[in-house]
C-alpha positions in Angstrom: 30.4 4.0 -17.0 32.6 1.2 -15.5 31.2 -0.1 -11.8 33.4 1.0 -9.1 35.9 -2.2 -8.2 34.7 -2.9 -4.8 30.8 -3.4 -6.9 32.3 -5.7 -9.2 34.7 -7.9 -6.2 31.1 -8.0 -4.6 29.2 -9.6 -7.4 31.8 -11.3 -8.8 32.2 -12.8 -5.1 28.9 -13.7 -5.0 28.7 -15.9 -8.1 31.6 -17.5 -6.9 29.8 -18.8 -3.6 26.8 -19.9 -6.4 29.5 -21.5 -8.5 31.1 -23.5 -5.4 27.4 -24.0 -3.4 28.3 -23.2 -0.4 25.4 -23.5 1.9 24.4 -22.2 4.7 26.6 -21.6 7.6 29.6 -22.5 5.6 33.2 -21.1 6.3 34.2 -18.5 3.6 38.1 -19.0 2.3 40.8 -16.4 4.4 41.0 -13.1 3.1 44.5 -13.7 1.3 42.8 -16.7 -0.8 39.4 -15.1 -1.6 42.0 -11.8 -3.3 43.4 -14.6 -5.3 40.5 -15.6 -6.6 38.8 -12.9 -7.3 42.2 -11.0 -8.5 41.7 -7.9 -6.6 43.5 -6.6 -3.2 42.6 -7.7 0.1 41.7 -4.7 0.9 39.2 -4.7 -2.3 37.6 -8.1 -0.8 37.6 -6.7 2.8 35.2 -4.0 1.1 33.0 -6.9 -1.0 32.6 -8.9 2.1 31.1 -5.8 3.6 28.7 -5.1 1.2 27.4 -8.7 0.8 27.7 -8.6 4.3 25.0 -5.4 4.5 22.8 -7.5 2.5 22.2 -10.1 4.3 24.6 -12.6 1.8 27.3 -12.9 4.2 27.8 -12.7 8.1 31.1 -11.6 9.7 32.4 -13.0 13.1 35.0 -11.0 14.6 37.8 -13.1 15.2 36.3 -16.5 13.9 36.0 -15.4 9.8 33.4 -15.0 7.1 29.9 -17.3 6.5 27.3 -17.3 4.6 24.1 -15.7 6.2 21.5 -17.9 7.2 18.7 -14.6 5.9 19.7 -15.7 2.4 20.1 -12.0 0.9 17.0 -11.0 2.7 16.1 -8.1 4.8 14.8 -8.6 7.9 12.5 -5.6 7.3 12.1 -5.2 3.1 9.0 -2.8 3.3 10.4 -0.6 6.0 7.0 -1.9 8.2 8.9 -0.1 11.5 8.5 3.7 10.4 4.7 3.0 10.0 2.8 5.0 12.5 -0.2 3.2 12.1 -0.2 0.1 13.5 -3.6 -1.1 13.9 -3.6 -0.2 9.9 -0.7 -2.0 9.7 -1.7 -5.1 11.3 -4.8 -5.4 9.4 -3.5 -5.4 6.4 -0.9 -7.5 7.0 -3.8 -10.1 8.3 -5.2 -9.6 4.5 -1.8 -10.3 3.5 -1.6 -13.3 5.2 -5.1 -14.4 3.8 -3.7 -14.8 0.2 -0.3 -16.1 1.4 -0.3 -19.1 4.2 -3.4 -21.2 3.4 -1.6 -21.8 -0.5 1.9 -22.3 1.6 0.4 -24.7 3.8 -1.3 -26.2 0.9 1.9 -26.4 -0.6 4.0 -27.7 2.2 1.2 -30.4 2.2 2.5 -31.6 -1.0 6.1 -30.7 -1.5 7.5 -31.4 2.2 10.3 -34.2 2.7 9.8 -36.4 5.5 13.0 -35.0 7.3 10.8 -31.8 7.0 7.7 -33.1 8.6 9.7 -34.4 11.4 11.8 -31.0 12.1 8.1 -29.3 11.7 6.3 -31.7 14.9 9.8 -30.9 16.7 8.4 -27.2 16.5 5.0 -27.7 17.5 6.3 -29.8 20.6 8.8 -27.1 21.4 6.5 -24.7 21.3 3.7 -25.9 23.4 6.7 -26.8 25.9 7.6 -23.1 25.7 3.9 -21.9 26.1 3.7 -24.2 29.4 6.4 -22.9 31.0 5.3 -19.1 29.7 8.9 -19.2 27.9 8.7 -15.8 25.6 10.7 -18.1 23.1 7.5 -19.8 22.5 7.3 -16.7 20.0 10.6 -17.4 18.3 9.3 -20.8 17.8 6.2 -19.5 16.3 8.1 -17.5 13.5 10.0 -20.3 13.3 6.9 -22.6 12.3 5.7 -20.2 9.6 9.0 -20.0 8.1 9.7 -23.3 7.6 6.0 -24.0 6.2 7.4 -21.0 3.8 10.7 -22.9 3.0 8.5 -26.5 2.8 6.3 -25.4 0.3 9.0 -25.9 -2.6 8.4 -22.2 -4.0 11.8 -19.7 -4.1 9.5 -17.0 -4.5 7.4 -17.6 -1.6 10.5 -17.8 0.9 11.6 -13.8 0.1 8.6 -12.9 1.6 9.2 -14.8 5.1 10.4 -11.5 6.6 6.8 -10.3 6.0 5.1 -13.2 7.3 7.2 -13.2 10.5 7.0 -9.1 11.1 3.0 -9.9 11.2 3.5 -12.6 13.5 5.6 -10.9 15.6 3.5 -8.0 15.8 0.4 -9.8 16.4 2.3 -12.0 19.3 4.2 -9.0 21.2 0.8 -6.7 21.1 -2.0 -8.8 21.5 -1.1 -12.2 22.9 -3.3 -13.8 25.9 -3.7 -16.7 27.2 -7.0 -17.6 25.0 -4.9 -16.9 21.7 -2.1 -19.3 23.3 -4.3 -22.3 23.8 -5.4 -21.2 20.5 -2.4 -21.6 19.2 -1.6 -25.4 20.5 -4.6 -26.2 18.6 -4.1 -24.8 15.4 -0.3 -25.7 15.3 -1.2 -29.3 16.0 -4.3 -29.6 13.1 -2.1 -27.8 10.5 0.8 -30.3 11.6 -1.6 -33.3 11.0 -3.0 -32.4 7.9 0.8 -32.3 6.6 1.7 -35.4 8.1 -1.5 -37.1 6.1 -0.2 -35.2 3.3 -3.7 -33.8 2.8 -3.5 -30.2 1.0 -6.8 -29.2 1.4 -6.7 -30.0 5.2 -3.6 -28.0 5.3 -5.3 -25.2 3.6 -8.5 -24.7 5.7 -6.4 -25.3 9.2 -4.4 -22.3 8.3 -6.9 -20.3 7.2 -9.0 -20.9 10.0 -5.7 -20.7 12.4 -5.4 -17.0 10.8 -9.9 -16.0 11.2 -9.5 -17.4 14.6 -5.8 -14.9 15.4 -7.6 -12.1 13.7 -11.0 -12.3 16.1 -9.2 -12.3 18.8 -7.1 -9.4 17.8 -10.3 -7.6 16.7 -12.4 -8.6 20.1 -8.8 -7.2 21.8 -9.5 -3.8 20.1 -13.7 -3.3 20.5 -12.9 -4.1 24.7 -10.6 -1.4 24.2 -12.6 0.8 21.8 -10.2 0.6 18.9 -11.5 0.6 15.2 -9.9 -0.5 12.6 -9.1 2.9 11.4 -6.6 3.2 14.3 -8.9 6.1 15.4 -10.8 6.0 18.7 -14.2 5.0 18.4 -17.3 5.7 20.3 -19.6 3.9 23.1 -21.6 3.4 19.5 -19.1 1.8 18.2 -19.1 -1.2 20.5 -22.2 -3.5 20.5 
């Protein structure tokens, strides 16, 4: 069975922003041009640009035109973490996750990052100790931020799809258990993951992360026995707490 038209302007329309490279941020052709090159209706296109649009491919601004999406096709929530009940559950796991993940994308970054990208990374770290002095929320922006771009410096395509994941952890982590002892920890563990990248040293980069992520996870599981929490998500007895 033949797709439906508006399916095939959409993928069609897609290989033509491979084809040209347009990065991200770019300026999409008008509406008239794009039905010329894709030999379909405006109408048709208005459709496409929709559905790239839905996944995360392309980004409309009302009155300005059509770009291409700084998510990169990705969903800001792929495994549908909101509609999980449990989230003590939930954030464990996500810690175990995060085990297998960073401390090899750190590694990585160690070895595959540009020099332009070391410098953007320290402009980070700065901005988001600045943000942490002045108890600026973005300072938790910044940290997705920091995490994302050690994703995108560690050379792997694969590795940068799951950014949404890494980020919905951090985010969770920062919004439900962040004090002022996991801040300052923070400023330190940003600033020894940054050096061991800047000395391009891999294994540096590796144990400052994972350390960064034992030393998060204490202080989110000393957060829960003060408030006798397991890590069931079920309330736990005076027995419970030593």
């Amino acid at each position: 069975m033949a797709r439906p038209l508006v399916e095939q302007a959409a993928e069609r329309l897609l290989q033509l922003i491979l084809e040209r490279d347009y990065p991200i941020g770019a300026k999409l052709p008008n509406e008239y041009e794009l039905a010329q090159d894709l030999d379909v209706g405006r109408s048709t296109v208005r459709e496409a640009v929709r559905s790239l649009a839905t996944r995360n491919i392309l980004e409309v601004r009302q009155g300005s035109g059509t770009y291409i999406s700084s998510k990169k096709g990705v969903a800001e929530d792929p495994f549908g973490f909101a509609f999980v009940k449990d989230r003590v559950k939930l954030t464990t796991d996500l810690f175990e996750l995060r085990y297998l993940l960073e401390p090899r994308i750190a590694e990585r970054a160690a070895q595959f990052a540009s020099d332009e990208d070391i410098v953007r990374l320290e402009e980070v770290v700065l901005a988001i100790e600045k943000a942490l002095a002045e108890n600026d929320p973005i300072h938790l922006e910044l940290d997705v931020k920091f995490h994302s771009m050690l994703a995108e410096m560690s050379g792997n395509i694969a590795v940068t799809s799951m950014i949404p994941v890494i980020n919905q952890s951090i985010q969770i982590i920062n919004e439900d258990y962040s004090n002022r002892q996991m801040k300052q920890t923070s400023i330190d563990a940003h600033r020894n993951i940054l050096k061991a990248i800047q000395s391009r040293h891999p294994i540096a980069a590796y144990d400052s992360m994972l350390a960064h992520i034992l030393t998060v996870r204490q202080t989110v599981l000393n957060d829960w026995f003060d408030k006798k929490i397991d890590i069931q998500g079920l309330p736990a007895t005076d027995n419970h707490k030593k």
